[in-house]
Biopython code that builds the backbone (N, CA, C, O; Angstrom):
import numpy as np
from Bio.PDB.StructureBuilder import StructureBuilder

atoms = [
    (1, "UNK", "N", (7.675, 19.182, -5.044)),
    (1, "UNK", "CA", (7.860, 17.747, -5.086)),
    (1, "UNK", "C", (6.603, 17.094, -4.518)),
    (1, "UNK", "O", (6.304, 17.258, -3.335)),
    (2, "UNK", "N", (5.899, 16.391, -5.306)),
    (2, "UNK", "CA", (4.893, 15.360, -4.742)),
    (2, "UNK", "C", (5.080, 14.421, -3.537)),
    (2, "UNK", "O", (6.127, 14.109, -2.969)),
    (3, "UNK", "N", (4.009, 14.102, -3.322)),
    (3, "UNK", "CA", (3.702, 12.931, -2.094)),
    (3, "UNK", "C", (4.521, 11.626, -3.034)),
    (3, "UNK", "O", (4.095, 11.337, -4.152)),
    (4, "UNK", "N", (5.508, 11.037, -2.536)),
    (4, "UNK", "CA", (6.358, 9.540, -2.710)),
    (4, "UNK", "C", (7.244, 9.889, -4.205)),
    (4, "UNK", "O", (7.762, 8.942, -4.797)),
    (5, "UNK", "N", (7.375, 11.327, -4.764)),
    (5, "UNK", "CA", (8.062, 11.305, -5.685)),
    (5, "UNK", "C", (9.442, 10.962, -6.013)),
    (5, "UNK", "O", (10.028, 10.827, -7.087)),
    (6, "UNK", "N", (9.863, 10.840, -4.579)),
    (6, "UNK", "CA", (11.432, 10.479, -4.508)),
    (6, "UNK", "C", (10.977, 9.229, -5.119)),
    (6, "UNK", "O", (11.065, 9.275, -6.346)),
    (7, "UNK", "N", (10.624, 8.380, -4.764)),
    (7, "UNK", "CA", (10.592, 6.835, -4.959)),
    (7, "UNK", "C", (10.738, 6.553, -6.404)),
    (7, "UNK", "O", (11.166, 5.427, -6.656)),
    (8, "UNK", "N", (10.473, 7.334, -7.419)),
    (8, "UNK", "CA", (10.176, 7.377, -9.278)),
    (8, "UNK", "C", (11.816, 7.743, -9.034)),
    (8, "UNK", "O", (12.398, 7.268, -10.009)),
    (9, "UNK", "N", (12.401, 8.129, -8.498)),
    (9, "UNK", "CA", (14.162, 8.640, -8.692)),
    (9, "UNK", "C", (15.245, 7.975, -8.267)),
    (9, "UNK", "O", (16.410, 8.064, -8.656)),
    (10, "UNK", "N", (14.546, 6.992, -7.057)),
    (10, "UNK", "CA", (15.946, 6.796, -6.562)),
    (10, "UNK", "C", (15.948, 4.912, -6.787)),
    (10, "UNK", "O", (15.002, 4.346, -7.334)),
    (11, "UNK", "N", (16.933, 4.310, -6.361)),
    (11, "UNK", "CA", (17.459, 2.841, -6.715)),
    (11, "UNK", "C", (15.981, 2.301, -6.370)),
    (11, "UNK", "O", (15.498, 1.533, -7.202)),
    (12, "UNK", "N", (15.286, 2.587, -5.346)),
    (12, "UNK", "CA", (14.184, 1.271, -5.018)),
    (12, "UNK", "C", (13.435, 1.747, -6.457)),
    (12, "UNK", "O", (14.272, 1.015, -6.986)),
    (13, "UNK", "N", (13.078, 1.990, -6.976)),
    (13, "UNK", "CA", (12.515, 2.189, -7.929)),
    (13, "UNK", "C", (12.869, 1.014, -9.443)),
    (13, "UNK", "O", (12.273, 0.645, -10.455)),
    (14, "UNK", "N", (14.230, 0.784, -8.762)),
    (14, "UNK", "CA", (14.233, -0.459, -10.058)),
    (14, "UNK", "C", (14.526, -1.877, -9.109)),
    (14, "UNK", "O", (15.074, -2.942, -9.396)),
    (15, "UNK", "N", (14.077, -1.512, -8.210)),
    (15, "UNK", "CA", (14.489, -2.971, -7.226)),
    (15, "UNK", "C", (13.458, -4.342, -7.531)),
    (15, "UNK", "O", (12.514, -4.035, -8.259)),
    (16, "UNK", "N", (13.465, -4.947, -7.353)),
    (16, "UNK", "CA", (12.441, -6.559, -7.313)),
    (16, "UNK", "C", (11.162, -6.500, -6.876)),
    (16, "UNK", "O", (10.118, -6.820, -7.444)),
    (17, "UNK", "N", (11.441, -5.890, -5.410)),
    (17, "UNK", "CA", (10.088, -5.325, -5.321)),
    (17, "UNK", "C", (9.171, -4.867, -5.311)),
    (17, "UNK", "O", (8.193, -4.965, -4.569)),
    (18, "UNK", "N", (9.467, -4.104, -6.449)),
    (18, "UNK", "CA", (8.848, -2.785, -6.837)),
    (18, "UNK", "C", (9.119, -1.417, -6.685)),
    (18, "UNK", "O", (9.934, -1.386, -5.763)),
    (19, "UNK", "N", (8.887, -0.156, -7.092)),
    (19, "UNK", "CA", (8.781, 0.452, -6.703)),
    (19, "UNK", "C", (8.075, 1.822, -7.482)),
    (19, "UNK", "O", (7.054, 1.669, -8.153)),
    (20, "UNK", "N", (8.727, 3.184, -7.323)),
    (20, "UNK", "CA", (7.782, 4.692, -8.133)),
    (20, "UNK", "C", (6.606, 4.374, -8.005)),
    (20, "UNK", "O", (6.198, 3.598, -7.141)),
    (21, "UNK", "N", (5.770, 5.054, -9.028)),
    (21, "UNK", "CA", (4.279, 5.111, -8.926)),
    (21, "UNK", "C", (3.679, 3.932, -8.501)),
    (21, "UNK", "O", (2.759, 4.280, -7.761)),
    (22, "UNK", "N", (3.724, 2.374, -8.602)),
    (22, "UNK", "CA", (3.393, 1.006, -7.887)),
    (22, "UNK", "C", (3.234, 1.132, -6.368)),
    (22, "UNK", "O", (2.304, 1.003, -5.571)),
    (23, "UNK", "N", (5.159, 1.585, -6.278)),
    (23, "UNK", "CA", (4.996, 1.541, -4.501)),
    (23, "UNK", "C", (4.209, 2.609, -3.444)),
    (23, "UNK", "O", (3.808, 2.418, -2.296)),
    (24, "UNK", "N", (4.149, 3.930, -4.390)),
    (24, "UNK", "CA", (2.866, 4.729, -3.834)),
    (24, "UNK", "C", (2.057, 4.188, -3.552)),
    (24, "UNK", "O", (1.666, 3.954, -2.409)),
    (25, "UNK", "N", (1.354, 3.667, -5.158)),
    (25, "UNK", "CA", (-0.176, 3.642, -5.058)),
    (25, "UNK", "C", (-0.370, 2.436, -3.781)),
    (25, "UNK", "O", (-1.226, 2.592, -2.910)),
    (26, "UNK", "N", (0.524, 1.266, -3.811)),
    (26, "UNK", "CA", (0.080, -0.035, -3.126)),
    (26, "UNK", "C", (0.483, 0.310, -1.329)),
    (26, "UNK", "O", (0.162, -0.466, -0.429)),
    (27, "UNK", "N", (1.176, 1.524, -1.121)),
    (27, "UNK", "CA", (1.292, 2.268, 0.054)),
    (27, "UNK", "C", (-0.460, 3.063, 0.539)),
    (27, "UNK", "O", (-1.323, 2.777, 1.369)),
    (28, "UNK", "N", (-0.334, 3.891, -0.270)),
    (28, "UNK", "CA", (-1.914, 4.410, -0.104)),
    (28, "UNK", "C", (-3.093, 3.542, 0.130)),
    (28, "UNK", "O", (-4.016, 3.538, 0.944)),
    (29, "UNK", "N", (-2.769, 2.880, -0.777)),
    (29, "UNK", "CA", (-4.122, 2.043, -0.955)),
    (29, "UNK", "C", (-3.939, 0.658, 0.663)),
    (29, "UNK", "O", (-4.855, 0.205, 1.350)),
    (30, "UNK", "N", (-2.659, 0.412, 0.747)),
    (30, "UNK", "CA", (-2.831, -0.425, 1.918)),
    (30, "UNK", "C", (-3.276, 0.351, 3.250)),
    (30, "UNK", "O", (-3.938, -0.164, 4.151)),
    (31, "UNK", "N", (-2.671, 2.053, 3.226)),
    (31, "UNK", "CA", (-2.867, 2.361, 4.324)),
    (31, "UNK", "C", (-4.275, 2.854, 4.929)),
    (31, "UNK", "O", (-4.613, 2.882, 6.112)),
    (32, "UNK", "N", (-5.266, 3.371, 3.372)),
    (32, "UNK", "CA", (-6.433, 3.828, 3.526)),
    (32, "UNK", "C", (-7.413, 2.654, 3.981)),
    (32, "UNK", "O", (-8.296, 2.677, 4.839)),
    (33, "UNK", "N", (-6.973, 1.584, 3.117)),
    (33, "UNK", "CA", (-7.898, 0.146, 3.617)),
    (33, "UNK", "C", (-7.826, 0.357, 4.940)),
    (33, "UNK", "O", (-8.792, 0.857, 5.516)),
    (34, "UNK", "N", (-6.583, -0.017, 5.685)),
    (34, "UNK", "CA", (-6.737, -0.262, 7.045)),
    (34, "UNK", "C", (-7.150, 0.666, 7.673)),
    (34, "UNK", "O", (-7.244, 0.283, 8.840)),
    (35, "UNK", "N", (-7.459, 1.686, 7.582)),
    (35, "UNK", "CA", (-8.089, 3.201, 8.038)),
    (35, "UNK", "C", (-9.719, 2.927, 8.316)),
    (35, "UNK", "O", (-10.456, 3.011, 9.298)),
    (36, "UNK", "N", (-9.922, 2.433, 6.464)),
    (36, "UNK", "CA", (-11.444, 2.146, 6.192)),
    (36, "UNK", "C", (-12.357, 1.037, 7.310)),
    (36, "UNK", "O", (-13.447, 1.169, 7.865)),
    (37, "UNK", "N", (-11.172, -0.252, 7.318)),
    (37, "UNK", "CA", (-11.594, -1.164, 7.959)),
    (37, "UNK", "C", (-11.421, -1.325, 9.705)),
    (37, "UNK", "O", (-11.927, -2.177, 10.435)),
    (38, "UNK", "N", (-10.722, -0.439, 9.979)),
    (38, "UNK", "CA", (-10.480, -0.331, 11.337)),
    (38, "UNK", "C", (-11.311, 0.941, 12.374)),
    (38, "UNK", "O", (-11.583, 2.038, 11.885)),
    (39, "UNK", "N", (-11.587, 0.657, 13.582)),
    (39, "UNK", "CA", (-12.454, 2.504, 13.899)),
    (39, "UNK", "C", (-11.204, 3.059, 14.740)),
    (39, "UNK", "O", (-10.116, 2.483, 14.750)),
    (40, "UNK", "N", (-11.369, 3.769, 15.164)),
    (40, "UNK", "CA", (-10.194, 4.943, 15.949)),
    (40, "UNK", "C", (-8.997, 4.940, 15.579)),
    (40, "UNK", "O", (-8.210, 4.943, 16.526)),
    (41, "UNK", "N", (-8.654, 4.936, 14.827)),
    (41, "UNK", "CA", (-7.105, 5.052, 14.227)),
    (41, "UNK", "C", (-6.506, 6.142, 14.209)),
    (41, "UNK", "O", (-7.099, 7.137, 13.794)),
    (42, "UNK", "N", (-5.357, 6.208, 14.597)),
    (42, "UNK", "CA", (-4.034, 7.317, 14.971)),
    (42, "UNK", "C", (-2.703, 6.660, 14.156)),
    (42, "UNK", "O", (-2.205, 5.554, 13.947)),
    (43, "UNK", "N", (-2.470, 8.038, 13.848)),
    (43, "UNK", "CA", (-1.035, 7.846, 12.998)),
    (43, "UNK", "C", (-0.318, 8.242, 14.108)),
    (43, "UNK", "O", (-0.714, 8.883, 15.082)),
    (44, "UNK", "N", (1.492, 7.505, 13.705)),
    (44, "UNK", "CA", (2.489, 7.721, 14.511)),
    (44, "UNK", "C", (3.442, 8.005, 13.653)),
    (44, "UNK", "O", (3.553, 7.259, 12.680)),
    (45, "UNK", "N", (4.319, 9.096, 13.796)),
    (45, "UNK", "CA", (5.532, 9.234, 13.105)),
    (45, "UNK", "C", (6.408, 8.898, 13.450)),
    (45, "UNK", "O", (6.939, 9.495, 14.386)),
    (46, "UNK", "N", (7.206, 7.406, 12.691)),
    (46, "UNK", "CA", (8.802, 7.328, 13.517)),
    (46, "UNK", "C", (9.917, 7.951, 12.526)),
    (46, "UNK", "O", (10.082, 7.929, 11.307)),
    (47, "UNK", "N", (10.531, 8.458, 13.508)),
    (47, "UNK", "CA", (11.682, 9.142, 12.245)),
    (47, "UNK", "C", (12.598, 8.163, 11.327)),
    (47, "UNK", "O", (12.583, 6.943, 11.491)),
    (48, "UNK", "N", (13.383, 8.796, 10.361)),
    (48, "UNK", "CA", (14.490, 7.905, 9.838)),
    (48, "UNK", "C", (15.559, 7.816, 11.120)),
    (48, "UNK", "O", (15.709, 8.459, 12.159)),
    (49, "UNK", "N", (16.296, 6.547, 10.423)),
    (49, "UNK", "CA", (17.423, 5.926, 11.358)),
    (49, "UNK", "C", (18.443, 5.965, 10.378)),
    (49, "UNK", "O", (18.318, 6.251, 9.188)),
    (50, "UNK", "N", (19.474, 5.645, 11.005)),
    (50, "UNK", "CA", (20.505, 4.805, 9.856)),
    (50, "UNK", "C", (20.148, 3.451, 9.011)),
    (50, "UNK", "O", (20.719, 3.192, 7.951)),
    (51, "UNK", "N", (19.382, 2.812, 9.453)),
    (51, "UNK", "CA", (18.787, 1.496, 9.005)),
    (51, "UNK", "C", (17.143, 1.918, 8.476)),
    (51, "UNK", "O", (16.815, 1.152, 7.569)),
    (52, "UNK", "N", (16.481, 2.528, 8.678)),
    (52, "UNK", "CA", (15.124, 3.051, 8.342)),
    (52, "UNK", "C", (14.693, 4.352, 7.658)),
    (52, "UNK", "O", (15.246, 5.401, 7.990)),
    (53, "UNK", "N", (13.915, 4.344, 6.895)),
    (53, "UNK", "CA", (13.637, 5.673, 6.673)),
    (53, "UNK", "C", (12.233, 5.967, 6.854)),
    (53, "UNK", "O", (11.350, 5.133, 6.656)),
    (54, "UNK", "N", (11.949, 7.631, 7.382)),
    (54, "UNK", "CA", (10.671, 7.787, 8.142)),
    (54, "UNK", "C", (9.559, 6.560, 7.549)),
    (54, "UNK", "O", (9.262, 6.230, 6.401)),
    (55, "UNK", "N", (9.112, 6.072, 8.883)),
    (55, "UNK", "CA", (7.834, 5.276, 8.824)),
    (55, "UNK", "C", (6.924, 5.769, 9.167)),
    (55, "UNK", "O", (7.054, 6.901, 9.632)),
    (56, "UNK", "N", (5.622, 5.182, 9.106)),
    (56, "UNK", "CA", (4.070, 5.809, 9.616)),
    (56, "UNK", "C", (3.184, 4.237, 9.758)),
    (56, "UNK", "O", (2.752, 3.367, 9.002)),
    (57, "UNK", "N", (3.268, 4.636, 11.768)),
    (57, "UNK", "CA", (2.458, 3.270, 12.177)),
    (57, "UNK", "C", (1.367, 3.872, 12.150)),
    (57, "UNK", "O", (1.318, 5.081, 12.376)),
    (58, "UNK", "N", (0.283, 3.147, 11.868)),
    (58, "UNK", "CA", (-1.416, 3.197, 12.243)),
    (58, "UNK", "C", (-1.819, 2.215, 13.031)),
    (58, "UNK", "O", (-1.850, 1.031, 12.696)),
    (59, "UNK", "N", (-2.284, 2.853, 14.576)),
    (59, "UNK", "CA", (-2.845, 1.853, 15.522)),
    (59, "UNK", "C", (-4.404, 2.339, 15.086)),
    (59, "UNK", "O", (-4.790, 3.470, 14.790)),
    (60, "UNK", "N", (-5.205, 0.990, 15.162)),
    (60, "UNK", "CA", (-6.682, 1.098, 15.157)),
    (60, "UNK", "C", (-6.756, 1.035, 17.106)),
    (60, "UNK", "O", (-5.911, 0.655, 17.917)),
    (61, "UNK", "N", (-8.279, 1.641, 17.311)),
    (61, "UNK", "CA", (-8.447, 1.795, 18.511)),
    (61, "UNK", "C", (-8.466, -0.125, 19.390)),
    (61, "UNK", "O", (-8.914, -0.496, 20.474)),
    (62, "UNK", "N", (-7.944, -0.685, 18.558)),
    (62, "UNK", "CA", (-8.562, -2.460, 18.791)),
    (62, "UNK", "C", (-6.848, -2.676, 19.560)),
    (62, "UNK", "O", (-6.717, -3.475, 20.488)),
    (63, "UNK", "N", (-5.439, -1.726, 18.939)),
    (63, "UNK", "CA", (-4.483, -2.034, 19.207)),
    (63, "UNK", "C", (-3.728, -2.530, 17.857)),
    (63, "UNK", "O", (-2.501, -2.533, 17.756)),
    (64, "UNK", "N", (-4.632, -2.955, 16.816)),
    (64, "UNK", "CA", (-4.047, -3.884, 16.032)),
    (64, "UNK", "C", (-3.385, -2.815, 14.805)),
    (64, "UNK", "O", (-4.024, -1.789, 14.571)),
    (65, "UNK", "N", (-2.128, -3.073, 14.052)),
    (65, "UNK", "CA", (-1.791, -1.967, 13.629)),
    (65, "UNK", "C", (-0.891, -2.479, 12.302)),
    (65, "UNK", "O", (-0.605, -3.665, 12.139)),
    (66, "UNK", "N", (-0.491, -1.410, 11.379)),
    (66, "UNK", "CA", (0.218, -1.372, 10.512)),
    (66, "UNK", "C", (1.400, -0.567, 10.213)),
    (66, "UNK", "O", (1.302, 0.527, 10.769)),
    (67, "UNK", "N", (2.239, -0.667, 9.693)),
    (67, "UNK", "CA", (3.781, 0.180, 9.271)),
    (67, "UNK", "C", (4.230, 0.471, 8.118)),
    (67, "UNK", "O", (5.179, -0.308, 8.032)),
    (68, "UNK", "N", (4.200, 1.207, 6.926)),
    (68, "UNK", "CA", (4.775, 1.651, 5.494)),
    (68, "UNK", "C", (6.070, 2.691, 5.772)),
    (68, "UNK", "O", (6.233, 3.454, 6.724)),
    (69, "UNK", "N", (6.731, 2.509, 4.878)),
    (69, "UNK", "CA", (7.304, 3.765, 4.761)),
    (69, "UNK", "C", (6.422, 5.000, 3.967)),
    (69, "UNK", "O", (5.442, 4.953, 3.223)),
    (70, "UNK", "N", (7.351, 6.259, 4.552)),
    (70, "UNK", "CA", (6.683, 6.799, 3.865)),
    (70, "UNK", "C", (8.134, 8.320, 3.526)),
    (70, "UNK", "O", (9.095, 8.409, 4.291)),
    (71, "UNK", "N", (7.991, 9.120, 2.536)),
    (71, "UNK", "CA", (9.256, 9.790, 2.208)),
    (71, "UNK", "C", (9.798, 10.925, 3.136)),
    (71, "UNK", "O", (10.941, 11.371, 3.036)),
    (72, "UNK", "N", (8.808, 11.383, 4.113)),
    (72, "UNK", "CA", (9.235, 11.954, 5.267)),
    (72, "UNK", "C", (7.867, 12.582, 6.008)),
    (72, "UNK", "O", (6.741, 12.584, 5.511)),
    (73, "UNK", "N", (8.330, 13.237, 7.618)),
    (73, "UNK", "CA", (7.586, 13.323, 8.248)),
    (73, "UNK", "C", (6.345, 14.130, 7.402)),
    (73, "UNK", "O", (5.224, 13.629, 7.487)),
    (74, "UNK", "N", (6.449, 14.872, 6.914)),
    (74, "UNK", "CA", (5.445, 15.759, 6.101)),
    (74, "UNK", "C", (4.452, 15.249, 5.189)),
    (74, "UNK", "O", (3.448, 15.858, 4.820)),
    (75, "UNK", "N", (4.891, 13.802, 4.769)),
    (75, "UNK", "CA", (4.088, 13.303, 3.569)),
    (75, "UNK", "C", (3.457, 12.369, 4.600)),
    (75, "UNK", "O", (2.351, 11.976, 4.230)),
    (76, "UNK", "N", (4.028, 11.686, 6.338)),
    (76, "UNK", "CA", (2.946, 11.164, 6.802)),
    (76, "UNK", "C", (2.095, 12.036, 7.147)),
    (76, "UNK", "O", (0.958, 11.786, 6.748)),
    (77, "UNK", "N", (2.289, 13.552, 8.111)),
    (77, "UNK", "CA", (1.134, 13.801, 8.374)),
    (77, "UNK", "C", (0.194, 14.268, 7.019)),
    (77, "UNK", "O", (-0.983, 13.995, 7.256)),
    (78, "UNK", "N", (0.323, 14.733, 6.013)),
    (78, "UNK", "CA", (-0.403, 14.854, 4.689)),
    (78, "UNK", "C", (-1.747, 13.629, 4.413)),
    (78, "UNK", "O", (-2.938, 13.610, 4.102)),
    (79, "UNK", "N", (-0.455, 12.544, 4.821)),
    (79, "UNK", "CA", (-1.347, 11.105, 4.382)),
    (79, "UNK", "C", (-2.350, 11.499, 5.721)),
    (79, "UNK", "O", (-3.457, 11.705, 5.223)),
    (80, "UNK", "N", (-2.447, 11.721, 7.431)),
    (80, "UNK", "CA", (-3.063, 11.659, 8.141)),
    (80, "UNK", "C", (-4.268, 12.060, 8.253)),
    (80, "UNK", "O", (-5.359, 11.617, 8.614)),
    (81, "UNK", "N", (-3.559, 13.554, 7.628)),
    (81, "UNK", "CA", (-5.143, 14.457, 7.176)),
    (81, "UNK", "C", (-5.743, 13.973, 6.136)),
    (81, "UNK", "O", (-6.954, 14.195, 6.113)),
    (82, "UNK", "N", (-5.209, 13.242, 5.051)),
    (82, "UNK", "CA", (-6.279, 13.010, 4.185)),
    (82, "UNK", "C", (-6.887, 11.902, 4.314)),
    (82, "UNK", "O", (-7.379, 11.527, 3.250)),
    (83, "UNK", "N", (-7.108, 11.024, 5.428)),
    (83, "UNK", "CA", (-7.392, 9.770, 5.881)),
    (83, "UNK", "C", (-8.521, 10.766, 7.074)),
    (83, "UNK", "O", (-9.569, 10.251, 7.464)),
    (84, "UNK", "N", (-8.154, 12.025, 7.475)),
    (84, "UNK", "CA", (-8.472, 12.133, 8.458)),
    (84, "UNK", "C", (-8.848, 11.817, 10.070)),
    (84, "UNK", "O", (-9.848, 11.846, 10.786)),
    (85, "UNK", "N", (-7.257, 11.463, 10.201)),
    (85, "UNK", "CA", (-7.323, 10.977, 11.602)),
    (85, "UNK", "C", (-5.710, 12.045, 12.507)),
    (85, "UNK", "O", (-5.116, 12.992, 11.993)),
    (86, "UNK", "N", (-5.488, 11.533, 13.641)),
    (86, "UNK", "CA", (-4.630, 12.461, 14.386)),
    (86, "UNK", "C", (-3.217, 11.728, 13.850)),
    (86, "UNK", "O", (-3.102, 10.507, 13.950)),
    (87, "UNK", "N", (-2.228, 12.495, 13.317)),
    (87, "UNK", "CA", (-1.116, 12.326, 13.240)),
    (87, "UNK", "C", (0.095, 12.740, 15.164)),
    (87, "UNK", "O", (0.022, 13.674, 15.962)),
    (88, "UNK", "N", (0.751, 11.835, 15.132)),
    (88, "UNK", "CA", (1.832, 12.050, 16.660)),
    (88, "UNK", "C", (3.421, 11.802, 15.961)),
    (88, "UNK", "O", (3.709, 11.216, 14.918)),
    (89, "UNK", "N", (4.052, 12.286, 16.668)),
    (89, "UNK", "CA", (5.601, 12.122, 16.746)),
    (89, "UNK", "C", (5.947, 10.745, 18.262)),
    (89, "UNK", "O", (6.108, 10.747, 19.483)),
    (90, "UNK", "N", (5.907, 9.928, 17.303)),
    (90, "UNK", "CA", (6.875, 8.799, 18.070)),
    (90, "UNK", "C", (7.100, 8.943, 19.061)),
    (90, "UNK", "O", (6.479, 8.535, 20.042)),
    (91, "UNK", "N", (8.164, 9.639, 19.005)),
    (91, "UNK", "CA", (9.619, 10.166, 19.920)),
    (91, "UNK", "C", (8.612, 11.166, 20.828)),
    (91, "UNK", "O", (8.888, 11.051, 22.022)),
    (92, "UNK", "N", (7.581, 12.060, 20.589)),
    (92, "UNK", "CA", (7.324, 12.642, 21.967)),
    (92, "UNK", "C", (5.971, 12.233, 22.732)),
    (92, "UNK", "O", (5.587, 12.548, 23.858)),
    (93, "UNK", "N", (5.315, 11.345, 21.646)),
    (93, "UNK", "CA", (4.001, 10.878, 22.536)),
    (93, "UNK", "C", (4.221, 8.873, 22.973)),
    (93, "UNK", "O", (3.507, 8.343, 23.825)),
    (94, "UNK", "N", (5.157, 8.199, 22.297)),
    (94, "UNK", "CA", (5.366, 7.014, 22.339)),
    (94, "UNK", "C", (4.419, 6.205, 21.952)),
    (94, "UNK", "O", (3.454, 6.769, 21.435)),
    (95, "UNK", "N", (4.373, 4.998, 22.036)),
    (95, "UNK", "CA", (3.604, 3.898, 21.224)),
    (95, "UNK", "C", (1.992, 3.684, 21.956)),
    (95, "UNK", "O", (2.177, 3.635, 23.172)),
    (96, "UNK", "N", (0.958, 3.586, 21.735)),
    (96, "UNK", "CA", (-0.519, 3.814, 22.627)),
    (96, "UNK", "C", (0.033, 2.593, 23.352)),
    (96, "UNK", "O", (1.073, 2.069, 22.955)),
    (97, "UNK", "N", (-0.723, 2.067, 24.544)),
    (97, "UNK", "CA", (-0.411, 0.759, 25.437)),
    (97, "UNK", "C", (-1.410, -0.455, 24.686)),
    (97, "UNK", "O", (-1.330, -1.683, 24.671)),
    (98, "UNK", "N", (-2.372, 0.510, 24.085)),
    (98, "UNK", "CA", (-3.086, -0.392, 23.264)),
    (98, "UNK", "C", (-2.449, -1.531, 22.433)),
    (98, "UNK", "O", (-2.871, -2.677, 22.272)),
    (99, "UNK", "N", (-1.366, -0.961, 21.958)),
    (99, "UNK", "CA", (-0.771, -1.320, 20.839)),
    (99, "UNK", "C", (0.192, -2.485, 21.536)),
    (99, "UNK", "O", (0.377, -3.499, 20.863)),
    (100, "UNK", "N", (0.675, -2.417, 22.553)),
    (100, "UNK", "CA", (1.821, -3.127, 23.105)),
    (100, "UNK", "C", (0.935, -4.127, 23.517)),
    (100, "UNK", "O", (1.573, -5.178, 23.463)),
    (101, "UNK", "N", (-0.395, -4.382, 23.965)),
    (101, "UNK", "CA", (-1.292, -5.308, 24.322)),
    (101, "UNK", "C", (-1.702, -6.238, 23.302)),
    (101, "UNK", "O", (-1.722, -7.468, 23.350)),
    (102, "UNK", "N", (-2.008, -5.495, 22.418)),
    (102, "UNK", "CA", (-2.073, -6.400, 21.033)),
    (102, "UNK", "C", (-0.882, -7.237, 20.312)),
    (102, "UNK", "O", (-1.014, -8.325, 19.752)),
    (103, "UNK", "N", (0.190, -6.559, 20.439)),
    (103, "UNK", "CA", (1.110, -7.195, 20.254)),
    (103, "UNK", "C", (1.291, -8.928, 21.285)),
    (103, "UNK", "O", (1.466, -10.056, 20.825)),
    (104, "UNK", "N", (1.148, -8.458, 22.838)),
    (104, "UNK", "CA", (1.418, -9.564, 23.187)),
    (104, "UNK", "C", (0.308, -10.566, 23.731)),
    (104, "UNK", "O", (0.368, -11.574, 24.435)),
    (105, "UNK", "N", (-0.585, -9.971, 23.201)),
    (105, "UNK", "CA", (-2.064, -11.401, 22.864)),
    (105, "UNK", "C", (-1.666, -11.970, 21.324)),
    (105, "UNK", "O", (-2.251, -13.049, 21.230)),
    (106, "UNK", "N", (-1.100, -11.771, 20.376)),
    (106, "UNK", "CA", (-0.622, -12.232, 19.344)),
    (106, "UNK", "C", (0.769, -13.481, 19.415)),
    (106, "UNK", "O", (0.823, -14.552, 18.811)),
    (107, "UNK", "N", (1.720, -12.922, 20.303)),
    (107, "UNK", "CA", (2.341, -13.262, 20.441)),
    (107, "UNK", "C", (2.334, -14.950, 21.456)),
    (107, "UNK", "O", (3.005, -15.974, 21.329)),
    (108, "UNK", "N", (1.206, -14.541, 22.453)),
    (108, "UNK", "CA", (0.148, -15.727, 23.190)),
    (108, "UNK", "C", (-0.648, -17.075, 22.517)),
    (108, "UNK", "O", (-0.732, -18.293, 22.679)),
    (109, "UNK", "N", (-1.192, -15.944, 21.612)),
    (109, "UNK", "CA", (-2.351, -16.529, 20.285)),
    (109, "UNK", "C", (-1.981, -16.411, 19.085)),
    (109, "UNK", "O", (-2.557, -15.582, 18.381)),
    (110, "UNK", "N", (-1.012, -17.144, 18.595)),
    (110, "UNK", "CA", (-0.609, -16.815, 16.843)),
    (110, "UNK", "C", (-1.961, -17.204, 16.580)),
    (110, "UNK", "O", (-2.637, -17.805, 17.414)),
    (111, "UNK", "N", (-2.403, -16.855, 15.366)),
    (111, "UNK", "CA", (-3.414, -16.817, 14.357)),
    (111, "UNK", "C", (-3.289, -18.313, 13.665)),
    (111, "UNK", "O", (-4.032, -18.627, 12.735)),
]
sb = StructureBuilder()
sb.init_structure("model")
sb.init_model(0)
sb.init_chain("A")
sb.init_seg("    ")
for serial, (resi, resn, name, xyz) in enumerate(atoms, 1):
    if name == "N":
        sb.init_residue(resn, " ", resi, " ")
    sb.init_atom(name, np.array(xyz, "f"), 0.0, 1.0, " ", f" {name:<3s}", serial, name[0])
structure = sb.get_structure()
């Protein structure tokens, strides 16, 4: 099974917002940009929930960060290495402090 192949199979795939081969590519392509455009970046794996299914945050070393889904832990770290940066588990390394700082200078300073 490919990287996001569930997505070509299951309901989001005929949803409004898109989805299958679209929601890959516009997944990849958002997550490599911010890779490209950001320096020190680390992936985070959060697991699925009952309400979520596995995500993959990217903090840049600035704090400032992004969130996709992605079809499970295996296809984020896949995406990590091929971005080449460090993939973590959520749940055992937690969120950088970087990240919680950025959050609340944003929250100070809306844009």
């Amino acid at each position: 099974m490919g990287l996001f192949s569930w997505m070509s199979r299951s309901k989001h795939a005929s949803s409004p917002q898109g989805g299958g081969r679209d929601a890959k590519a516009e997944t990849i392509a958002h997550l490599k940009e911010f890779v490209a455009s950001h320096t020190g970046c680390e992936a985070f794996v959060e697991p699925p929930t009952r309400v979520t299914q596995t995500t993959m945050v990217i903090v840049a070393d600035t704090g400032e960060w992004t969130r996709r889904r992605v079809p499970d832990e295996a296809a984020a770290r896949k995406l990590a290495q091929q971005f080449s940066i460090p993939a973590f588990d959520v749940n055992l390394s937690g969120y950088p402090s970087r990240m919680r700082e950025w959050n609340e200078k944003q929250r100070k300073n809306p844009s």
